[in-house]
C-alpha positions as CSV (number, residue, x, y, z in Angstrom):
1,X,116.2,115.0,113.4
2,X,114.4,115.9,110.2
3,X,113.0,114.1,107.6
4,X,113.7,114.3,103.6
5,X,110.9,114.1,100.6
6,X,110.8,110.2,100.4
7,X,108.5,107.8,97.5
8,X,106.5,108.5,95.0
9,X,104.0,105.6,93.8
10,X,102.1,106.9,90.3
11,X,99.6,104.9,88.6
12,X,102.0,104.7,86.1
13,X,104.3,103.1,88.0
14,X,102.0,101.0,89.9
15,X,100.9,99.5,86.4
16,X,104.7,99.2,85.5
17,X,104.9,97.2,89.0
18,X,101.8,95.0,88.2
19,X,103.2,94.1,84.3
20,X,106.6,93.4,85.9
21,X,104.9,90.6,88.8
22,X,102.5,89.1,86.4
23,X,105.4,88.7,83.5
24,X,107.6,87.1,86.2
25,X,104.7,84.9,87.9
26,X,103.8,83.4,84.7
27,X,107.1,82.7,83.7
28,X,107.8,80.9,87.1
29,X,104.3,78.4,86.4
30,X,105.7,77.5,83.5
31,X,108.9,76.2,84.9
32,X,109.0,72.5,86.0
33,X,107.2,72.7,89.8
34,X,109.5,69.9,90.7
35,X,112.8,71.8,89.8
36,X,114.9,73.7,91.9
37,X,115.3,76.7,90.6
38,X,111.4,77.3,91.8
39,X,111.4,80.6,94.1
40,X,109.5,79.1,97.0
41,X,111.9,76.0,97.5
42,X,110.7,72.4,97.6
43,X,107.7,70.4,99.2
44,X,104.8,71.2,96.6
45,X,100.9,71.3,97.7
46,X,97.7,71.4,95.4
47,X,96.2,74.9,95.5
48,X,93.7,74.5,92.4
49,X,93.4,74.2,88.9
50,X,94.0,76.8,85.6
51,X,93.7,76.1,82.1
52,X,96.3,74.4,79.7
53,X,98.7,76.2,77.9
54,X,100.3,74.7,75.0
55,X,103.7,73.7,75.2
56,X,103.3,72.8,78.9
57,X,104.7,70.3,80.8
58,X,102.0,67.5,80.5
59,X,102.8,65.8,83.4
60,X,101.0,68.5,85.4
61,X,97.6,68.0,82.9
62,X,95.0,66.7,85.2
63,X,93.7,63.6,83.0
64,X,90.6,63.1,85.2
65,X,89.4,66.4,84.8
66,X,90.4,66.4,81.1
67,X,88.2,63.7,80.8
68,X,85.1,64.6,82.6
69,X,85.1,68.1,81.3
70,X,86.7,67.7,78.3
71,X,89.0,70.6,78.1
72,X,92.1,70.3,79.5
73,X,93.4,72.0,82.6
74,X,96.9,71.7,84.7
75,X,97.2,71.1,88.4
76,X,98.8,74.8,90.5
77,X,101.0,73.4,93.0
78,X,102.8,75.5,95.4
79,X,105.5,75.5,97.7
80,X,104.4,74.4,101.5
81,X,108.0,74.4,102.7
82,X,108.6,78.4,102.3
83,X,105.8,80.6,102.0
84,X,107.3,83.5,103.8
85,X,108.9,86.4,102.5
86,X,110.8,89.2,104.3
87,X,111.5,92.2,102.9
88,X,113.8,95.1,104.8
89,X,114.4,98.6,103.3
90,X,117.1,100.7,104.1
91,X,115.2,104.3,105.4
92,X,119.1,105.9,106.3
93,X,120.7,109.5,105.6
94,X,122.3,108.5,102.7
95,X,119.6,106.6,101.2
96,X,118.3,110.0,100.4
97,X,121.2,110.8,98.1
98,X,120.9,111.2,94.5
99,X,118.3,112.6,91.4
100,X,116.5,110.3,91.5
101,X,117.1,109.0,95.0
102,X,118.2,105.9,96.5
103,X,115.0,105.3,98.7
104,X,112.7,105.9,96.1
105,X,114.8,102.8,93.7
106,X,114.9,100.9,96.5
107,X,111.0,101.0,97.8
108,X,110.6,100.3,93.7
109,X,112.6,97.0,93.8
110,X,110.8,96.3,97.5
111,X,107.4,96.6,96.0
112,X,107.7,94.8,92.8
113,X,109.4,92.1,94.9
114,X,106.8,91.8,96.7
115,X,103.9,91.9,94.0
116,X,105.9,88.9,92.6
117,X,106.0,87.2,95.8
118,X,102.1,87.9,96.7
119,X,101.3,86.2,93.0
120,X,103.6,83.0,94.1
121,X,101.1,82.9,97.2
122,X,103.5,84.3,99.7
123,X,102.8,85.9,102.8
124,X,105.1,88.8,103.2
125,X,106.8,91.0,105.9
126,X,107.8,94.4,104.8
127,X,109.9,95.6,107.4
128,X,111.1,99.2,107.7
129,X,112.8,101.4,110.8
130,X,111.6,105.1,111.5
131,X,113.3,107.0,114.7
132,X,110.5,107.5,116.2
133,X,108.3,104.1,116.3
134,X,111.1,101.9,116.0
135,X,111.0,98.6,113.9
136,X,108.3,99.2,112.0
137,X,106.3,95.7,110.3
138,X,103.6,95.6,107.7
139,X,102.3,92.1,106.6
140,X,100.9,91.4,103.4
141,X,99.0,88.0,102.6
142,X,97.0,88.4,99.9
143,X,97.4,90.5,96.4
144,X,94.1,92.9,97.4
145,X,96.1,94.1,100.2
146,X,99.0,95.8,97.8
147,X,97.2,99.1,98.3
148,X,98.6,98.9,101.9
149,X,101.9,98.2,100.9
150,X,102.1,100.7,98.4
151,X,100.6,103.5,101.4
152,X,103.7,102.6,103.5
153,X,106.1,102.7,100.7
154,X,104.7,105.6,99.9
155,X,105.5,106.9,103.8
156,X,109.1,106.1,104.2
157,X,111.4,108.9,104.2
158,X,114.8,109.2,105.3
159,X,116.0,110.3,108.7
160,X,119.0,111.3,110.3
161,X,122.2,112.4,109.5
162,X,125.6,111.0,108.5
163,X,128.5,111.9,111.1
164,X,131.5,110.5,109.3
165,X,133.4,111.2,112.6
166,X,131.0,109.2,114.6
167,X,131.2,105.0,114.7
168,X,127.5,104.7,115.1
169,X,125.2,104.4,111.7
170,X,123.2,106.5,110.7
171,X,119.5,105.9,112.6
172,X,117.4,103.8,110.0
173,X,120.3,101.7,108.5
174,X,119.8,98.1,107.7
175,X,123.0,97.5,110.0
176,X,121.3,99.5,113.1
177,X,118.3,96.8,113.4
178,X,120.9,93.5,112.1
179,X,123.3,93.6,114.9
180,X,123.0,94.7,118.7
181,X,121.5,93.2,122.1
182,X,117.8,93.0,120.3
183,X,119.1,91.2,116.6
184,X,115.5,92.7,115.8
185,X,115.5,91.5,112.0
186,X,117.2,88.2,112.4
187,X,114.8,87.6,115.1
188,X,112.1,88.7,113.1
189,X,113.7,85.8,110.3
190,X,113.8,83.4,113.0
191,X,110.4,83.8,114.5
192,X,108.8,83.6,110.9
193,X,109.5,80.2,110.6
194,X,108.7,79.8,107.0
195,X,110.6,82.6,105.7
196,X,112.2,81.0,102.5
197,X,113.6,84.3,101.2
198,X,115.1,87.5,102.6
199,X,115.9,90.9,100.8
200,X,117.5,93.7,101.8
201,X,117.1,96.8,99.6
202,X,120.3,99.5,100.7
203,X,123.4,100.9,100.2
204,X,125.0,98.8,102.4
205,X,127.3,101.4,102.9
206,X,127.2,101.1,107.2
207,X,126.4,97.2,107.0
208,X,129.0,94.5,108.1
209,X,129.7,91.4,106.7
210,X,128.6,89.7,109.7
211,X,125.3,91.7,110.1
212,X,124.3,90.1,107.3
213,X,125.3,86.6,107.5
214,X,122.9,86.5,110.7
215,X,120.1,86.2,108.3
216,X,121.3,83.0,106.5
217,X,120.5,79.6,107.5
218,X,118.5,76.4,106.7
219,X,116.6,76.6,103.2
220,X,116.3,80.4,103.3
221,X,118.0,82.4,100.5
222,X,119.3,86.0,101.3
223,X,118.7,88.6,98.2
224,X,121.3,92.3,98.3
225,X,119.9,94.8,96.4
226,X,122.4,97.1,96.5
227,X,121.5,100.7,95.4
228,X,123.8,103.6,94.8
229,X,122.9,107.0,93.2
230,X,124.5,108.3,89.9
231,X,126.6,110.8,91.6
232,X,127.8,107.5,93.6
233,X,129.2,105.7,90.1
234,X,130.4,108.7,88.3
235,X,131.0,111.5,90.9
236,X,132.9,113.4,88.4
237,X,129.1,114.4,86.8
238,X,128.4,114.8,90.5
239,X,127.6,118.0,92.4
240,X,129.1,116.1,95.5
241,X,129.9,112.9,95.9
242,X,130.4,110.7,99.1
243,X,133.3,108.0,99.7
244,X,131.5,104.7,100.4
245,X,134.2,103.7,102.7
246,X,135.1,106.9,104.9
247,X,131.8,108.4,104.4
248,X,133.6,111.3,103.6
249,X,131.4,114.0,101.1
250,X,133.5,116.0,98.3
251,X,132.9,118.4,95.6
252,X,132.0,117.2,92.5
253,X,135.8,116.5,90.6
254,X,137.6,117.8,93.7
255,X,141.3,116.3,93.7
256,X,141.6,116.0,89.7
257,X,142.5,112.3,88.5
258,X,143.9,110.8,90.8
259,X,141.4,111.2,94.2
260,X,138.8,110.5,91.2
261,X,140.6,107.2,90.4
262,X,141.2,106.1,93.5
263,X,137.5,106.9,94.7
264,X,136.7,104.4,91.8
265,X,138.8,101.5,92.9
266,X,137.4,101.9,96.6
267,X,134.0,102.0,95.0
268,X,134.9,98.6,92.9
269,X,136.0,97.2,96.0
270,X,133.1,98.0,98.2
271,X,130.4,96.6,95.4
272,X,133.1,93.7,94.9
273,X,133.0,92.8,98.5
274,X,129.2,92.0,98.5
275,X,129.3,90.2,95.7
276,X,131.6,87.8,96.9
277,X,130.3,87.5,100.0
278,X,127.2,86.9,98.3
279,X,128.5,84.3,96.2
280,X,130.5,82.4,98.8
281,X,127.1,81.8,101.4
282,X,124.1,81.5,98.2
283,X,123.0,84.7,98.2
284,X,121.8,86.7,95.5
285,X,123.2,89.8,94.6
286,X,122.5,92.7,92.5
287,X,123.7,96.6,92.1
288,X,122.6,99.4,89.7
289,X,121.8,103.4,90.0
290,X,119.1,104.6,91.0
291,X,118.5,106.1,87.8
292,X,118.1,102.5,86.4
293,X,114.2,101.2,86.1
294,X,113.4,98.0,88.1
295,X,113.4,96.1,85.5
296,X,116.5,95.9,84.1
297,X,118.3,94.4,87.3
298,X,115.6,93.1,89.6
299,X,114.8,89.9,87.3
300,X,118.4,88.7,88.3
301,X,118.0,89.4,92.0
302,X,114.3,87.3,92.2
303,X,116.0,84.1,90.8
């Protein structure tokens, strides 16, 4: 089993990260605390105190310390209900397809996630499977810690290969540690018992239905980011290009028309799929390329 060039973190990219979870965090203080559409669900507990901006909600304007100080500041509440975050990346065979590649989008969305969530005052579970240690876990409570989240990231890589004539995912897939005697993720979900939101970053090309729906339940909120390379959306550009059904790799515009066309409509159906499924249980839902920046799509996929 080999592995395949994996992430790449640059400084300009962590800064791109950074902008992108600072934007976002602001813009989620300025919302009403007691609405719903807040990340970290309901149940609100005083954390401190920041300065007023105007145009803000004054109910949340501390009067007391407006008057002793004579400046005016506004109360920071946060969630106490769901404070947990978990965040799965697909490390599979086919997640290394594309220029760029899958994994590399996917770690993107994973890490600018979870800078969002780490500025919300989440504690976070990045979760990740390599054939060789297993389930692998890295927790992340506090934003000076991001260094170690970006050093995993920056690890993952790819492993295995894709048997199209075998049932058995490829070793890595979301679907390999969502199903099966140990359930490792959903009982991961289940032992963080704060865990308010759940992403998984993928394909989703080996995933079930099912595998997935495990992870529902209560309060929490499930989030499919759902990655596929350019060759994937327009395989007649493509060198190669894989089925998302059978698995199946051809050459790039191999059939003519009509195995192009019908490779689209099984490609419309298979992104189609999730996002019904998604909207039938509450989940979110997004897809792109992985030729498209973070933030374009993820915005959508955090709400």
């Amino acid at each position: 089993m080999s592995a395949v060039p994996g992430v790449e973190f640059t400084p300009d990219l962590i800064r791109r990260i950074a902008t992108f979870a600072g934007r976002l965090a602001a813009a989620r203080e300025r919302e009403d605390v007691g609405s719903k559409r807040a990340l970290q669900g309901e149940g609100q507990e005083f954390v401190g105190h920041r300065p007023y901006r105007p145009g803000e909600d004054l109910r949340q304007l501390d009067w007391e310390l407006l008057a002793r100080l004579d400046r005016p500041f506004v109360r920071i509440l946060r969630s106490n209900a769901s404070e947990a975050w978990v965040v799965v990346i697909d490390t599979s065979a086919s997640m290394a397809i594309g220029r760029p590649g899958k994994l590399q989008s996917a770690a993107e969305a994973a890490a600018a996630s979870i800078s969002l969530g780490l500025r919300l005052g989440a504690e976070v579970t990045l979760v990740w499977f390599q054939p060789e240690a297993g389930l692998r876990t890295l927790h992340v409570g506090r934003s000076p810690e991001l260094e170690r989240m970006f050093a995993a990231l920056g690890d993952l890589r790819t492993f295995g290969s894709h048997d199209v004539a075998s049932s058995t995912p490829p070793a890595g897939g979301i679907e390999a540690h969502l199903v099966g005697p140990s359930a490792t993720v959903p009982g991961l979900v289940r032992r963080r018992s704060g865990a308010g939101r759940v992403f998984l970053f993928g394909d989703f090309i080996d995933v079930q239905y099912d595998a997935v729906l495990q992870l529902a339940g209560g309060r929490r909120r499930v989030h499919l980011g759902q990655v596929l390379s350019p060759e994937e959306w327009n395989p007649a550009e493509a060198v190669t290009w894989v089925d998302p059904e059978t698995g199946e790799r051809h050459p790039g515009a191999s059939g003519g028309p009509a195995r192009l066309g019908a490779y689209r409509r099984r490609l419309e159906r298979f992104v189609e799929g999730w996002e019904v499924l998604a909207r039938a249980h509450a989940m979110g839902h997004a897809a792109w390329s992985s030729a498209d920046p973070f933030e374009r799509f993820l915005p959508a996929l955090l709400r």
